[in-house]
VEXDREN-2710 file (C-alpha; in Angstrom, 1 decimal):
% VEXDREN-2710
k/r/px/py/pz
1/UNK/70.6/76.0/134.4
2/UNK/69.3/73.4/131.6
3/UNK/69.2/73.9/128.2
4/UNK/67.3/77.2/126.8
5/UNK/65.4/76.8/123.7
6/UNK/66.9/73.7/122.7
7/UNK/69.4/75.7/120.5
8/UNK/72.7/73.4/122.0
9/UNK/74.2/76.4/122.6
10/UNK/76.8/78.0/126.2
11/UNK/76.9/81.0/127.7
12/UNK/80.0/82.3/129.3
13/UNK/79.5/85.1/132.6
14/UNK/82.3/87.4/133.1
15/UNK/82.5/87.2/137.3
16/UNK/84.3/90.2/138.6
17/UNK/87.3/90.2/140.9
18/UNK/86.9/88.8/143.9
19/UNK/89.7/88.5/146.9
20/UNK/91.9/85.8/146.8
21/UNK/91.9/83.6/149.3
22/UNK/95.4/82.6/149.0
23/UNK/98.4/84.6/150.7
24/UNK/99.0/88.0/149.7
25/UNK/95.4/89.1/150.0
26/UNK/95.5/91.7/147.7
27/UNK/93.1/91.2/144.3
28/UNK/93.1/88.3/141.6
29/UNK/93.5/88.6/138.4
30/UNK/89.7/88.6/136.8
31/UNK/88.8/85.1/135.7
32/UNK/86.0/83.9/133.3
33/UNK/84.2/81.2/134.5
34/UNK/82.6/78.8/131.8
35/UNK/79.6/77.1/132.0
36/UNK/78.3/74.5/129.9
37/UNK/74.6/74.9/129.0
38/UNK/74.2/72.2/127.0
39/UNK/76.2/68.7/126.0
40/UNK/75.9/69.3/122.1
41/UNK/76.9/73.6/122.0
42/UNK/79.4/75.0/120.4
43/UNK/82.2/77.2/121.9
44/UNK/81.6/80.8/121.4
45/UNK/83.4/82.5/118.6
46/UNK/85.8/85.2/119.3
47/UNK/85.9/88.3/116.7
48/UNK/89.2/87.9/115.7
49/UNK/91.3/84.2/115.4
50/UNK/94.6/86.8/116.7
51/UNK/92.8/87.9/119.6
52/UNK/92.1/84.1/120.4
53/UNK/96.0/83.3/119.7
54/UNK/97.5/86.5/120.8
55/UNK/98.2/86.1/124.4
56/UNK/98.6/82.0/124.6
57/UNK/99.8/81.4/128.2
58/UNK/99.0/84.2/129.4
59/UNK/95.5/83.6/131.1
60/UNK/93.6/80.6/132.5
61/UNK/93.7/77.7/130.2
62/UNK/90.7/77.4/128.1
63/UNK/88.5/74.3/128.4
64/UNK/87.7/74.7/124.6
65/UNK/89.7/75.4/121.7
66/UNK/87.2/74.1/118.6
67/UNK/84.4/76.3/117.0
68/UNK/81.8/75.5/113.8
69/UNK/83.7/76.6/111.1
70/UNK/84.8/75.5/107.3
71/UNK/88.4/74.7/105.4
72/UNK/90.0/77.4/103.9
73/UNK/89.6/76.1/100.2
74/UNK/85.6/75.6/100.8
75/UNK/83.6/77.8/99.3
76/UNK/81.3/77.9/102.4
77/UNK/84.1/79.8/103.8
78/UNK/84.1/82.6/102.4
79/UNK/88.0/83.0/102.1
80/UNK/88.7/84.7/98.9
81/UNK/92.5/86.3/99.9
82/UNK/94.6/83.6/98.0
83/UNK/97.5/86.3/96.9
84/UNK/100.1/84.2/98.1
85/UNK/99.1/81.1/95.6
86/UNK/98.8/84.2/93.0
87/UNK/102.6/84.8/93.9
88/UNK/104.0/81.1/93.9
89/UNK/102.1/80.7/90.2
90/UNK/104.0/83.5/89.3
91/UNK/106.9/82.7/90.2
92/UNK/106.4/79.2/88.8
93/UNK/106.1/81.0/85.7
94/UNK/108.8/82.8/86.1
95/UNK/111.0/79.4/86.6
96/UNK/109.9/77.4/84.0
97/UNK/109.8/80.0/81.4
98/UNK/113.3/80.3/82.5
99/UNK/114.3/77.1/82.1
100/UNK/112.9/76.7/78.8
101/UNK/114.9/80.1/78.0
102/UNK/117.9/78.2/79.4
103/UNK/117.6/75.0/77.2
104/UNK/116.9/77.3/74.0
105/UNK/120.2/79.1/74.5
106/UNK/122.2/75.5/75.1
107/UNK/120.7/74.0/72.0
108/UNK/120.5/77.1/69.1
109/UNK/122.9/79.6/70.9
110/UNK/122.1/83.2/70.2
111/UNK/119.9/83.6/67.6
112/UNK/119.3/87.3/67.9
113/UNK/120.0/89.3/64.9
114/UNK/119.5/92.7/64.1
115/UNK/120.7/93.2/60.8
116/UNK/118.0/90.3/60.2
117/UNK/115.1/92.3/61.3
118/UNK/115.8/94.8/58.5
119/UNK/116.0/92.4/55.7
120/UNK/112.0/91.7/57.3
121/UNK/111.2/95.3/55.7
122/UNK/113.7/95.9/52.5
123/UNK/114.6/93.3/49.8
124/UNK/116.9/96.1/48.2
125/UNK/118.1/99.1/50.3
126/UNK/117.4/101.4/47.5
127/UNK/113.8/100.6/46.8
128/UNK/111.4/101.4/49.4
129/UNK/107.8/100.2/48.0
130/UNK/105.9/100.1/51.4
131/UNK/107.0/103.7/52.4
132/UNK/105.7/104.6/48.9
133/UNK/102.6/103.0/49.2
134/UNK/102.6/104.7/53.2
135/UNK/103.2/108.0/51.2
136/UNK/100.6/107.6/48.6
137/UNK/97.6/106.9/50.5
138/UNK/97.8/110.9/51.2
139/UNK/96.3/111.0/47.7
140/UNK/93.5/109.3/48.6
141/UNK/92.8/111.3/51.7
142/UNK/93.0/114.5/50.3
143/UNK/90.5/113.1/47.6
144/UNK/88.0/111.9/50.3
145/UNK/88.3/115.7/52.3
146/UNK/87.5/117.5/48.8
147/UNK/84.5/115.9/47.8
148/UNK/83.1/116.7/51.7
149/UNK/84.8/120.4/50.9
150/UNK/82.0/120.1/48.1
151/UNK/79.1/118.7/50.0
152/UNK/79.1/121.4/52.3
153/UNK/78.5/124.1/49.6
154/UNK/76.4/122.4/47.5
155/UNK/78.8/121.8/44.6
156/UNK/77.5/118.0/45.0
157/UNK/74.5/116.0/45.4
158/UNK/74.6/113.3/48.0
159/UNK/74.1/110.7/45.5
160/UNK/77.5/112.0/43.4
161/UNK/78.9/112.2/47.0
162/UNK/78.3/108.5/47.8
163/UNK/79.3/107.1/44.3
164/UNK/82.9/109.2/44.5
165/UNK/83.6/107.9/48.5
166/UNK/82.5/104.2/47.3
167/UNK/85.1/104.3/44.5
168/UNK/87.4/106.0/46.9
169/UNK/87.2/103.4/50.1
170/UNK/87.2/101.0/47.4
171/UNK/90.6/102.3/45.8
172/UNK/91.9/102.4/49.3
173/UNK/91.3/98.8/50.1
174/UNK/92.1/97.1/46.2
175/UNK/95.4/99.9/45.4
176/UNK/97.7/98.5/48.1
177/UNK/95.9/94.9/47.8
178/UNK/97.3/94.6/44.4
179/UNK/100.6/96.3/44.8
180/UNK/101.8/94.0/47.4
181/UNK/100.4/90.6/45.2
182/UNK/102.2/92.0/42.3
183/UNK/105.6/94.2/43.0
184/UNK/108.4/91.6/44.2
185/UNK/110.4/94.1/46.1
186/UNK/107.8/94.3/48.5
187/UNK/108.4/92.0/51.6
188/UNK/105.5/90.7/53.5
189/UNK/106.3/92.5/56.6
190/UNK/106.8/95.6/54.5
191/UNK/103.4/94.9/53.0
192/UNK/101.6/93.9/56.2
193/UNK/102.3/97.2/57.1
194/UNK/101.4/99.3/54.5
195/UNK/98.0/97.5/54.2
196/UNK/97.2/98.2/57.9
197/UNK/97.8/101.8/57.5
198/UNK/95.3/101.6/54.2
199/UNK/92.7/99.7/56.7
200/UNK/92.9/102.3/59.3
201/UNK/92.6/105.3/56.6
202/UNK/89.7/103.0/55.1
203/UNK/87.9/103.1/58.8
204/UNK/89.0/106.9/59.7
205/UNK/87.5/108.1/56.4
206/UNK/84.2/106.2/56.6
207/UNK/83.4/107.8/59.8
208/UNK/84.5/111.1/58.3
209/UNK/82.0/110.9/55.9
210/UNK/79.1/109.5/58.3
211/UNK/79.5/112.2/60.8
212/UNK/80.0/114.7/58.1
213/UNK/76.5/113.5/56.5
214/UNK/75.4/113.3/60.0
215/UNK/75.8/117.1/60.2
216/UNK/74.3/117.6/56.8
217/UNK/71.2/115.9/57.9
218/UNK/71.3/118.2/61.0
219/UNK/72.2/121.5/59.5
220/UNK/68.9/120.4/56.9
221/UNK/66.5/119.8/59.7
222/UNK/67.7/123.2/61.7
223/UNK/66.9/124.9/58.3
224/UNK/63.8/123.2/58.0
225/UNK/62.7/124.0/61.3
226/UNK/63.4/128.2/60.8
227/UNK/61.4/128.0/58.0
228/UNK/58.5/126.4/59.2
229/UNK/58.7/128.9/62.0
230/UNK/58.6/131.7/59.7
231/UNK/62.7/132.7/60.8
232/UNK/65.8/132.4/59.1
233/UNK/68.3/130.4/59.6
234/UNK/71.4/132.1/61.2
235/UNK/74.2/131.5/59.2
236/UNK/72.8/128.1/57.8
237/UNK/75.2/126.2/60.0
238/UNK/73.6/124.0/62.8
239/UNK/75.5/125.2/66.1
240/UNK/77.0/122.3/68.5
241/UNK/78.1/122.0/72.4
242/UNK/81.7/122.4/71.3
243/UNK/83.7/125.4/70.4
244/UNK/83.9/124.1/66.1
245/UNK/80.3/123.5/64.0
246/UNK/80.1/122.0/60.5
247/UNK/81.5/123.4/58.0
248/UNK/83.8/125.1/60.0
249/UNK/85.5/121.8/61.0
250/UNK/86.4/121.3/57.3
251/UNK/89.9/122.3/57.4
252/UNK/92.9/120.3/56.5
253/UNK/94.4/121.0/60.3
254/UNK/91.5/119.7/61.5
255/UNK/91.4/116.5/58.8
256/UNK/94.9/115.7/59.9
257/UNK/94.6/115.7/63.5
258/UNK/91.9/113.6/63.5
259/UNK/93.8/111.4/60.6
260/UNK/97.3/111.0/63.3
261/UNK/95.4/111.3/66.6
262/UNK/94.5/107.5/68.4
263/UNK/91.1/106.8/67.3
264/UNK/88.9/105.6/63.9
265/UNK/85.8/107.6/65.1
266/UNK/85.6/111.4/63.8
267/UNK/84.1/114.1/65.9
268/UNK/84.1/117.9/65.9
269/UNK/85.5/118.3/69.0
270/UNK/87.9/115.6/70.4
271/UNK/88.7/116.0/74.2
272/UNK/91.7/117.6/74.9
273/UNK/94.2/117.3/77.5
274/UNK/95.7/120.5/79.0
275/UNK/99.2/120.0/78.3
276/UNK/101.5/117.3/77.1
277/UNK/103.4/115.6/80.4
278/UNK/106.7/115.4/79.6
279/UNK/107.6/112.5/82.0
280/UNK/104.5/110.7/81.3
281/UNK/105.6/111.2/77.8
282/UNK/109.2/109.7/78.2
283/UNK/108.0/106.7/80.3
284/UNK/105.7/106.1/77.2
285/UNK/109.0/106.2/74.5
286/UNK/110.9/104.2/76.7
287/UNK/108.6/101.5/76.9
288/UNK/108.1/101.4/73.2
289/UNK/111.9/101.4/72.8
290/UNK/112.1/98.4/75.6
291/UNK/109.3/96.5/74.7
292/UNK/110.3/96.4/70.7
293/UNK/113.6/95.1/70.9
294/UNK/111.9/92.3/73.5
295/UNK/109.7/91.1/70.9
296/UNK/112.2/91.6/67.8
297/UNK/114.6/89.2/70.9
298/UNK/111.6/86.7/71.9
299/UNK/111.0/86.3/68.1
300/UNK/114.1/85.4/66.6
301/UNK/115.3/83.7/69.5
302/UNK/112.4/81.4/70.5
303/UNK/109.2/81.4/68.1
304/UNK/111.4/81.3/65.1
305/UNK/113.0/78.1/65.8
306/UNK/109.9/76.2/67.4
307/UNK/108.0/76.8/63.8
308/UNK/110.7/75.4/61.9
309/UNK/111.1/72.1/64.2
310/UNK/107.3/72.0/63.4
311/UNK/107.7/71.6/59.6
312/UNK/108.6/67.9/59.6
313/UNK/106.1/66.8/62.2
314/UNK/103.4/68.4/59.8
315/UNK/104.9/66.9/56.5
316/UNK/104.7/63.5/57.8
317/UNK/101.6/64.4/59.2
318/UNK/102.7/62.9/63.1
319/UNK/99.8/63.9/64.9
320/UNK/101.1/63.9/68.2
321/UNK/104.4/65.4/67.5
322/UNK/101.8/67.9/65.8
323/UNK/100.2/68.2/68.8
324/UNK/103.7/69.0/71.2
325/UNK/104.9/71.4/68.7
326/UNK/101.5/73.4/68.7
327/UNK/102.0/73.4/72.9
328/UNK/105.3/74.1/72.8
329/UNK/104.6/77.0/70.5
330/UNK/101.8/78.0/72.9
331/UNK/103.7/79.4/75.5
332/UNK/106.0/82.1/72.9
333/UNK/103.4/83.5/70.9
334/UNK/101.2/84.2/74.3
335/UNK/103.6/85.7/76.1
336/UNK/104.6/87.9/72.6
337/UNK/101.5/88.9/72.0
338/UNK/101.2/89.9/75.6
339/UNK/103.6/91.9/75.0
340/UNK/102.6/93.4/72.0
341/UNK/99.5/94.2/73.3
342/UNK/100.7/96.7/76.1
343/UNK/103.5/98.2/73.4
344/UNK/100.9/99.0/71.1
345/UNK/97.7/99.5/73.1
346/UNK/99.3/101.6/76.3
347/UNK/102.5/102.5/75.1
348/UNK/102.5/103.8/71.3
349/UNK/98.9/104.9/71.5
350/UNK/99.4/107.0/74.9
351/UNK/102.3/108.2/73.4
352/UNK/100.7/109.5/70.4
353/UNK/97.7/110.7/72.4
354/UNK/100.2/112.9/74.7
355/UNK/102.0/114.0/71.8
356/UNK/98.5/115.5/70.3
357/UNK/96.7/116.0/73.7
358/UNK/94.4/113.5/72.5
359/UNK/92.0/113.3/75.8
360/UNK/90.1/110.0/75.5
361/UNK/92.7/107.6/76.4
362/UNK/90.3/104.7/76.7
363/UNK/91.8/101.8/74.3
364/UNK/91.3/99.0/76.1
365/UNK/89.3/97.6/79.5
366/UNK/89.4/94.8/81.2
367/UNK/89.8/91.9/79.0
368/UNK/91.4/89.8/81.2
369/UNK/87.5/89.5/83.3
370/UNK/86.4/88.3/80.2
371/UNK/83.8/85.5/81.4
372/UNK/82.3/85.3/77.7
373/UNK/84.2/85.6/74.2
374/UNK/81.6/88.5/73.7
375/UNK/83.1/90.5/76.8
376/UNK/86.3/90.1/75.3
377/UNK/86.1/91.0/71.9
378/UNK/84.0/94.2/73.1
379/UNK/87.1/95.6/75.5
380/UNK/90.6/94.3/73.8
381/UNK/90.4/96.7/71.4
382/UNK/88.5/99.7/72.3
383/UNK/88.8/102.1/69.1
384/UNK/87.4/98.9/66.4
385/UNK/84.9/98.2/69.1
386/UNK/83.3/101.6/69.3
387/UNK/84.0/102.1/65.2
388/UNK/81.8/98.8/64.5
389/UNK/79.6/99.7/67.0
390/UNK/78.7/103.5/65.6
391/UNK/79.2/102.8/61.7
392/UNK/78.3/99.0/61.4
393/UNK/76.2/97.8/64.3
394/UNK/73.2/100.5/65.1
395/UNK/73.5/101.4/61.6
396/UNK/72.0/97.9/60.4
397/UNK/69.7/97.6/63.7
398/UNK/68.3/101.2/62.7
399/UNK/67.6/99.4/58.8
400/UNK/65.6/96.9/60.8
401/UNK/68.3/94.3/61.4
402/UNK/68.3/91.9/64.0
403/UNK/71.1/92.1/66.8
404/UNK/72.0/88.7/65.7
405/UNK/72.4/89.8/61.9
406/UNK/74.0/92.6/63.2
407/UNK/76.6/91.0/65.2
408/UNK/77.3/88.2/62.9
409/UNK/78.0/91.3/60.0
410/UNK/80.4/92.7/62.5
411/UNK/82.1/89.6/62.9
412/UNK/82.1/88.6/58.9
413/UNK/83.8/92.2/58.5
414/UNK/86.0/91.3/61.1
415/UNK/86.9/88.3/59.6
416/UNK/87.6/90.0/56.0
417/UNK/90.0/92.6/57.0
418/UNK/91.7/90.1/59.4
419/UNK/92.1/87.6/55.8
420/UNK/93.2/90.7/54.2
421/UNK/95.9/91.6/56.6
422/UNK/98.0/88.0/56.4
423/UNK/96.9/86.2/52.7
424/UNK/97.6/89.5/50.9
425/UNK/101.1/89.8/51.9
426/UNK/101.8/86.2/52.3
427/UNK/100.6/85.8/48.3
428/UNK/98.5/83.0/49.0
429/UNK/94.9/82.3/50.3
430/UNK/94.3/80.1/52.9
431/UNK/91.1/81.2/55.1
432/UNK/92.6/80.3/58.3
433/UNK/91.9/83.5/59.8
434/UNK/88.8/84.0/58.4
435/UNK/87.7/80.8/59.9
436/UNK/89.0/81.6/63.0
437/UNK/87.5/84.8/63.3
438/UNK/83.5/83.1/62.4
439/UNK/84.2/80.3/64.9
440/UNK/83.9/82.8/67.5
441/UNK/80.1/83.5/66.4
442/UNK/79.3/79.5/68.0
443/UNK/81.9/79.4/70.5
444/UNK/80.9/82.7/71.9
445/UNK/77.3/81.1/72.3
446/UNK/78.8/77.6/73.9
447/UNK/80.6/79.6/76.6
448/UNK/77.6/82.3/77.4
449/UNK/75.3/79.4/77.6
450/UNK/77.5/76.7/79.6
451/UNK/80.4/78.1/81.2
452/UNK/80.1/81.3/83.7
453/UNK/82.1/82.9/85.8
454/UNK/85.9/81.4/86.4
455/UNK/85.0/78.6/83.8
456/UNK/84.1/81.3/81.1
457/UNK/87.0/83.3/82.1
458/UNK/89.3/80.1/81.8
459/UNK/87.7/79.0/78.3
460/UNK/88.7/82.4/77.2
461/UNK/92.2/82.2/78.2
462/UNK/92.3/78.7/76.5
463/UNK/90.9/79.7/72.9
464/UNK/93.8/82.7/73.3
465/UNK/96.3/80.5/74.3
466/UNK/95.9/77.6/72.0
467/UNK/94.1/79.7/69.4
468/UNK/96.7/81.5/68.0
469/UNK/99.5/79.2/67.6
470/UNK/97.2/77.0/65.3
471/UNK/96.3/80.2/63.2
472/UNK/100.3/80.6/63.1
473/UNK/101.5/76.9/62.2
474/UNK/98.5/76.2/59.4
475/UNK/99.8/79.8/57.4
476/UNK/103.4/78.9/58.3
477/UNK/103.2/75.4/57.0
478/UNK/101.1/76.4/53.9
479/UNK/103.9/79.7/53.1
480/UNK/106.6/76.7/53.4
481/UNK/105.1/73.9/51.3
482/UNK/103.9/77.0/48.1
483/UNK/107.2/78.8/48.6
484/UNK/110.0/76.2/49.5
485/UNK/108.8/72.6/48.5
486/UNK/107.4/73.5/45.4
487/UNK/110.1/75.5/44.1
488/UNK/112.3/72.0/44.6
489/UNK/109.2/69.6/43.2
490/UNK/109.3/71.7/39.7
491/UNK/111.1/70.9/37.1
END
């Protein structure tokens, strides 16, 4: 038979069994008998390749053993299963991390030191000025739940309302500010904490007051509408889906829950697990226990010796030497703030969210997709995303803001309250992190508009990886030359 079509392609036609000629008589095994239709075809695929190599001797030898197909690492192919490479980069981590763990130890010995760590948070053992400011800021919470207390009723306009939150979130933000610039027993770790806990209670009680208004506005419009309809308004309290309706929410149980429980966005009615899961709950301590004195270890032991090898490099301003410090650096901080990230994003806040039965457990997605810096910035850090998004974002698109004024003013606030957090305690101000924080306004547009897919995802990892290390040396080389060199150049 000639060629069909003109297609180049065989035919194979299964023959059934016939006797065998040769002694015995009894029947042959079934054979397939090839036939060639055409001098350019292809052999026939077979569905699977360990059907083809399954049975090798056992049959009639083939005539053909080549078929049309690509190279594994083609991306014709269509082969996507590379776990095995995943598993030999991670152990390559694994082996040159250890080595570099290895040489540490041989040249600085054990550098891990406890007692250390607590000289970070106390200058004196009997003064204790970041737990005081901690302990203070209680003053300014219970200030911001009275004035709403006097919204409700009517004891206040909304214009005396707004001027006496103002001054409050303004207090909250400039109090602590100027404690930790001026008291010298404060430490700057000591003070790094105590501001952050004024910056969350400065974004919980913001939202307190916006939903608060929120229900104000709706309580006024319910009102309105019983009026118009000739009806009274039952109670004067606008009803909602959930079991608690303003004012009844205006309690101080209720303002403390939602001050301790894992979120910066108020609601009436949080979610609510059933019951707290005791083993979930212990897995959740343990990690935090684990994972604290890991990166108290991974600190002292191998970050805090790479920044002060880098000192030199930067006084004589060797650029390369620059350069080998800032990747040798690199590979520490990532890996720490790794770390950090789980320890403080899955295990502290799921354990304070099982502790309260906090339901919405949702503080982070999948960053590590991220094919844009936009993607990232919108799921690392799920409770600032949806705060800026509710408070800051749609609030300045609903006053006729474009997205792009929008989302630059999330990032400049961003950027403020990241300065805040490190040239406040460090008594100095060097707009490193402010900088860093607007450069992601062009470089988020350079990798939406020219890298996608992998590429993006790898430029991400990149500005991470490399990122933060420069941040790190530029404030560390800056604290060193205003608190060490200059104290030595004086008189």
């Amino acid at each position: 038979m000639g060629d069909r079509g003109g297609t180049g392609g065989s035919r194979r036609r299964r023959t059934g069994s016939r006797p065998s000629s040769q002694g015995g008589g009894g029947p042959a095994p079934a054979e397939e008998e090839v036939r060639d239709l055409g001098a350019g075809g292809d052999a026939p695929a077979l569905d699977k390749d360990k059907d083809r190599d399954a049975d090798v001797g056992s049959g009639p030898r083939d005539l053909r053993c080549h078929r049309l197909q690509d190279s594994l690492f083609s991306s014709d192919s269509g082969f996507s299963n590379y776990r095995g490479i995943l598993n030999w980069c991670v152990v390559m981590l694994i082996l040159s991390n250890a080595r570099l763990f290895l040489e540490n130890l041989i040249k600085y010995g054990i550098l891990v030191d406890p007692i250390q760590v607590v000289s970070l948070f106390l200058k004196n053992p009997y003064s204790w000025p970041a737990l005081c400011l901690v302990i203070v800021a209680n003053a300014f919470a219970v200030a911001a739940f009275q004035v709403e207390k006097r919204l409700a009723v009517g004891a206040l306009t909304e214009q005396a309302g707004l001027l006496l939150h103002v001054l409050n979130l303004a207090t909250i933000l400039s109090f602590p500010a100027a404690v930790a610039f001026l008291l010298e027993s404060i430490t700057p770790v000591g003070s790094v904490l105590a501001l952050v806990v004024y910056t969350i209670l400065f974004l919980k009680l913001f939202s307190y007051r916006d939903v608060n208004l929120w229900c104000r506005e709706r309580r006024a419009r319910v009102k309105n509408k019983a009026a118009s309809a000739g009806k009274k308004a039952n109670g004067g309290a606008a009803q909602h889906a959930g079991p608690v309706s303003y004012p009844d929410n205006l309690t101080y149980r209720d303002f403390y829950y939602f001050l301790f429980a894992p979120t910066l966005c108020y609601e009436l009615n949080f979610p609510r697990s059933p019951r707290i899961r005791k083993r979930f709950l212990l897995r959740r301590l343990l990690e935090m226990l684990f994972f604290t004195q890991l990166l108290v270890g991974l600190i002292q032991q191998w970050m805090v010796p790479t920044i002060q090898n880098s000192m030199k490099p930067f006084k004589d301003m060797d650029y390369s030497r620059i350069m080998e410090r800032l990747l040798k650096l690199a590979v520490p901080n990532h890996l720490i703030w790794l770390i950090f990230f789980y320890w403080l994003f899955h295990s502290c806040l799921n354990a304070v969210a099982e502790l309260m039965q906090f339901g919405d457990r949702e503080f982070y997605r999948d960053w590590w997709n991220s094919e844009s810096v936009s993607y990232f910035w919108q799921n690392w850090n799920i409770p600032v995303h949806k705060w800026c998004i509710r408070h800051f974002y749609k609030p300045m698109l609903r006053r006729g803001s474009s997205k792009w004024v929008a989302r630059t003013g999330v990032f400049l606030a961003s950027a403020f309250f990241h300065e805040y957090l490190v040239s406040i305690p460090l008594r100095m101000f060097r707009p490193w992190a402010f900088t860093g924080m607007m450069v992601q306004i062009p470089l988020a547009w350079i990798v939406s508009r020219f890298l996608r897919g992998n590429y993006g995802n790898a430029a991400v990892w990149l500005t991470l990886i490399i990122g933060q290390p420069v941040a790190v040396l530029m404030y560390v080389h800056d604290y060193y030359v205003l608190h060490h060199e200059a104290p030595l150049a004086g008189p």
